[in-house]
C-alpha positions as CSV (number, residue, x, y, z in Angstrom):
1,X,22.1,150.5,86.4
2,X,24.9,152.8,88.2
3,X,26.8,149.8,89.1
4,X,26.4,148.4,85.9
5,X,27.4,151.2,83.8
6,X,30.1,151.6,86.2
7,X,31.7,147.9,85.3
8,X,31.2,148.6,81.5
9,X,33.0,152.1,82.0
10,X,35.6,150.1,83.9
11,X,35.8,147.3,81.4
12,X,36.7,149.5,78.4
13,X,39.0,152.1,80.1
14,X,41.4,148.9,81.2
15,X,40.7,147.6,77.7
16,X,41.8,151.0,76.2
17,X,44.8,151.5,78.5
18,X,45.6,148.1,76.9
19,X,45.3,148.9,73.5
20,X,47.2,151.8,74.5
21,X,50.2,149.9,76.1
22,X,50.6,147.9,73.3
23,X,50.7,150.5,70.7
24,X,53.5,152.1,73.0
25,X,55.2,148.4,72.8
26,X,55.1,148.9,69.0
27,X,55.8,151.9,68.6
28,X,59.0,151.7,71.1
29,X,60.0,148.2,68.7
30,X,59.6,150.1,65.6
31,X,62.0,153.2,67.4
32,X,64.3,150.6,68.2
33,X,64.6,148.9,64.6
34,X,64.9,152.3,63.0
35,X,67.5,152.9,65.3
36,X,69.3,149.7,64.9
37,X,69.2,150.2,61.1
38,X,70.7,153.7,61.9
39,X,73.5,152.8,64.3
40,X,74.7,149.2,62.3
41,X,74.6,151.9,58.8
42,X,76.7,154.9,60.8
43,X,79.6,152.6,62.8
44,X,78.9,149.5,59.9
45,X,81.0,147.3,62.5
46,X,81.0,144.5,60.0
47,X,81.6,145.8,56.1
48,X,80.7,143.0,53.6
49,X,80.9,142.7,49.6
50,X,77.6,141.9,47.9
51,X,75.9,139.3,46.9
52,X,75.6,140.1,43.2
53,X,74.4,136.8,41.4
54,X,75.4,132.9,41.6
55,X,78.6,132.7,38.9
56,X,77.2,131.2,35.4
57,X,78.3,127.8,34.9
58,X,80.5,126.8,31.8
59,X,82.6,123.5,30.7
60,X,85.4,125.2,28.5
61,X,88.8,123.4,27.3
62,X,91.9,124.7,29.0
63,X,95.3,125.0,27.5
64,X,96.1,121.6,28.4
65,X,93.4,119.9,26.3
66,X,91.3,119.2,29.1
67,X,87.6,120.0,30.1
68,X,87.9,122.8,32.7
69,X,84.4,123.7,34.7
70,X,83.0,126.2,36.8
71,X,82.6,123.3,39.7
72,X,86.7,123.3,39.4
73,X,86.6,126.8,41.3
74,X,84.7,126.0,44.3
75,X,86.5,126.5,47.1
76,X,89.0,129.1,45.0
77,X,88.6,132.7,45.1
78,X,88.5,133.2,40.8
79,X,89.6,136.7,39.0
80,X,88.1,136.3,36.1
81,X,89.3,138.2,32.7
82,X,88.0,138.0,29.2
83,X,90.0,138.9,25.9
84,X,91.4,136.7,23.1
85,X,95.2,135.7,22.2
86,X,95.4,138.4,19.4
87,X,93.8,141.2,21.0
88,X,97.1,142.8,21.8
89,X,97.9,143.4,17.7
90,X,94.5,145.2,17.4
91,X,93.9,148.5,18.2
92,X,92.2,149.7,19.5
93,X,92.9,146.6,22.3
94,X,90.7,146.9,25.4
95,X,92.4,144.3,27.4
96,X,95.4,142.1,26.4
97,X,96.9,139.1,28.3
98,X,99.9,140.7,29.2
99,X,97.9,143.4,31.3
100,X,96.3,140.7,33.2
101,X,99.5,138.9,33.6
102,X,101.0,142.5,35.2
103,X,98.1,142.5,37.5
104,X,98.6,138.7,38.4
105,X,102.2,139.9,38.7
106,X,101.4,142.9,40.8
107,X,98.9,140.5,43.3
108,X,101.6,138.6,43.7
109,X,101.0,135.4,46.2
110,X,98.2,136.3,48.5
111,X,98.4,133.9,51.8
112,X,95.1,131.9,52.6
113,X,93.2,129.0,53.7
114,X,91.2,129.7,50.4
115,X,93.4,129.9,47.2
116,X,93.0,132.7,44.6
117,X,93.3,131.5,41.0
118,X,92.7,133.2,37.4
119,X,90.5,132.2,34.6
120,X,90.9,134.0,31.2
121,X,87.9,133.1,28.9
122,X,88.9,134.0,25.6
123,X,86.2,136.1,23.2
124,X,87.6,134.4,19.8
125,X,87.3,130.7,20.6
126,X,87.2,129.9,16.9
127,X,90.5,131.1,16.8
128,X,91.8,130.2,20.1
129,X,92.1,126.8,20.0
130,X,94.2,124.8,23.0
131,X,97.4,125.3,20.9
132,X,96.9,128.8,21.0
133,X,95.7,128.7,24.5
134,X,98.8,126.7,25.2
135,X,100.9,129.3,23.4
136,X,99.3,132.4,25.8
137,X,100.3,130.1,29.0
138,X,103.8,129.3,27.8
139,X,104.0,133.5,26.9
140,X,102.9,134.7,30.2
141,X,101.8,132.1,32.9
142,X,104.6,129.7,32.6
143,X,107.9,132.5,33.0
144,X,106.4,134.4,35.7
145,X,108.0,133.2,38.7
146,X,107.2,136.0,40.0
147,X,103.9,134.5,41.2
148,X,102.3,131.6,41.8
149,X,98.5,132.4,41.2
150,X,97.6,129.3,39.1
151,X,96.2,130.8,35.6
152,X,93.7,128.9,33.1
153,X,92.8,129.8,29.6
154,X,89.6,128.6,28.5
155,X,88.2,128.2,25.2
156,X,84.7,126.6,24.3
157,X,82.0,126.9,21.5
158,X,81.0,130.0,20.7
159,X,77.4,129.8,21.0
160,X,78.4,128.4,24.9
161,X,80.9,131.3,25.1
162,X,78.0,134.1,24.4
163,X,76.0,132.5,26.9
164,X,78.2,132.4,29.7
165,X,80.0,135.6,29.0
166,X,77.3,137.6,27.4
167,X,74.4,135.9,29.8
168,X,76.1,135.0,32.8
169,X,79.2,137.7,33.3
170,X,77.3,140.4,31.7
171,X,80.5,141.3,29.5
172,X,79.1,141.6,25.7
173,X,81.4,141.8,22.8
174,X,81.0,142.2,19.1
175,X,81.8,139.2,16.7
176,X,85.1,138.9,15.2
177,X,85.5,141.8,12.4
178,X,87.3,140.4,9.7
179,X,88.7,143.1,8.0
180,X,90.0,144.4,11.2
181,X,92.6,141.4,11.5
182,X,90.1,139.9,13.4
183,X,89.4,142.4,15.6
184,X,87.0,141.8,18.7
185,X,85.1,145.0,20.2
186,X,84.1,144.7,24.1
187,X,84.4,146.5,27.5
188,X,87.5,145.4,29.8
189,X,86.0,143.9,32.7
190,X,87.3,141.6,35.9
191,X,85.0,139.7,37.7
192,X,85.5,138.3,41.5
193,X,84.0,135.3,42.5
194,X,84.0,133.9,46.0
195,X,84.4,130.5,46.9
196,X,80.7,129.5,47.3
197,X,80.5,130.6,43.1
198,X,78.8,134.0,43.9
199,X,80.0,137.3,41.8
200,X,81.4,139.7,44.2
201,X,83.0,142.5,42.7
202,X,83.4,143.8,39.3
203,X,85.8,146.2,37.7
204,X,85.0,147.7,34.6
205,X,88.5,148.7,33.7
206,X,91.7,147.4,31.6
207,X,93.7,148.2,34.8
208,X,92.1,147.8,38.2
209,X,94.2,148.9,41.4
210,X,95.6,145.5,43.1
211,X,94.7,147.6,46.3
212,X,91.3,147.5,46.0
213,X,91.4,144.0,44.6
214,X,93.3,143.1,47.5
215,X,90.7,144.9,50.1
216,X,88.0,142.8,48.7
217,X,89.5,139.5,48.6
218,X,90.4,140.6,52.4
219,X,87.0,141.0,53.3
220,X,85.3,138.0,51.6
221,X,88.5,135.9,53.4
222,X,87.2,138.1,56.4
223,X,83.7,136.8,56.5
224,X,84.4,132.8,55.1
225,X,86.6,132.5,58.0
226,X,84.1,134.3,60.9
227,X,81.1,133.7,59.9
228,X,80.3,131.0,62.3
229,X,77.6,130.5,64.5
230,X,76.5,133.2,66.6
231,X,78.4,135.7,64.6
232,X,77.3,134.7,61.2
233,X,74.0,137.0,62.3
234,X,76.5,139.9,62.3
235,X,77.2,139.1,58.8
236,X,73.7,138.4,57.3
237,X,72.7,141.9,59.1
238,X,75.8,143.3,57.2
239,X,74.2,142.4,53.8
240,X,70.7,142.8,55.0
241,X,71.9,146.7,56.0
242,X,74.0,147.1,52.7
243,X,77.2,147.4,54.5
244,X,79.4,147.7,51.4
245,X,82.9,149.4,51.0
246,X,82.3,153.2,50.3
């Protein structure tokens, strides 16, 4: 019986040393991750953008008369604005085309192996047919030399537009007012999307700074271009940690 009890004794203490060594293990792991999470958040070697939400799709016409799609981007880094050709003789007027042509001007020509391009969607497309979209590109795409950003006005149905804008961009906007001249009420936003069709950024002003604009496009340039093998992990554990900009 001694010997007996002595092997069950033995039996369970190895088993509980064990159990014990592998809650350490655990434990130690779980130490480790905390302090992985801790180290990549405090140094953030790698700072990323979001992931916001896949760009809404759209077929709109363009000032040229010619069917102009969201699948046209890919590849492009796209600004996107939204306003309407006679916002500027409204007031109040929370974004006009000539103060996204000064920020297209301000951008200037920003060198890389993935272009950056503008897309204006206007907010009055009953009103903004081609010829008036034609009219805004003559006004302020076609005599700036100044830059060569390609810029497309789009106009569509307006049942489409409120989907894509209103659904899709998240920018909502009151229906033309009549006895305001036509008037069209809405926030002044800019939305960045990369060229894989994935919102970005978003600046919810008339006037954003081309600094910060330009720091953005930097890093999504920044990750398309080293994100390859081994070190995509870097940049997945960038967005899994919420490295962001501060």
């Amino acid at each position: 019986m001694n010997e007996g009890t002595s092997a069950t004794e033995t039996d369970h203490a190895t088993r509980s040393m064990k159990s014990a060594g592998g809650y350490s293990f655990l434990y130690a792991l779980a130490v480790a991750v905390v302090g992985a999470i801790v180290a990549f958040n405090v140094i953030r070697p790698i700072t990323v953008l979001p992931r916001i939400t896949p760009s809404p799709g759209y077929a709109f016409t363009n000032q040229h008369g010619q069917i102009s799609t969201s699948e046209d981007q890919r590849g492009k880094l796209t600004l996107y604005s939204f306003t309407y050709a006679d916002c500027a003789a409204n007031e109040p007027c929370p974004l006009a085309v000539d103060q996204i042509g000064a920020l297209r001007h301000q951008l200037g020509d920003i060198p890389s192996d993935i272009p950056l391009s503008f897309v204006t969607i206007s907010l009055n497309p009953e009103i903004d047919t081609q010829t008036k979209l034609a009219e805004m590109n003559e006004d302020y795409s076609g005599t700036d030399l100044a830059s060569t950003i390609p810029w497309t006005f789009l106009s569509g149905d307006s049942q489409r537009t409120r989907l894509v804008v209103g659904g899709g961009f998240q920018v909502f906007y009151s229906e033309p007012k009549s006895e305001a001249g036509g008037r069209v009420d809405f926030e002044p936003r800019y939305v960045l999307v990369d060229h894989l069709g994935i919102i970005r950024a978003e600046y919810r002003t008339a006037e954003p700074d081309p600094e910060l604009i330009t720091r953005d496009i930097d890093l999504i340039l920044n990750e398309a271009n080293n994100s390859d093998g081994i070190a995509r992990l870097g940049y997945e554990a960038a967005h899994l940690f919420l490295c962001y900009p501060r």
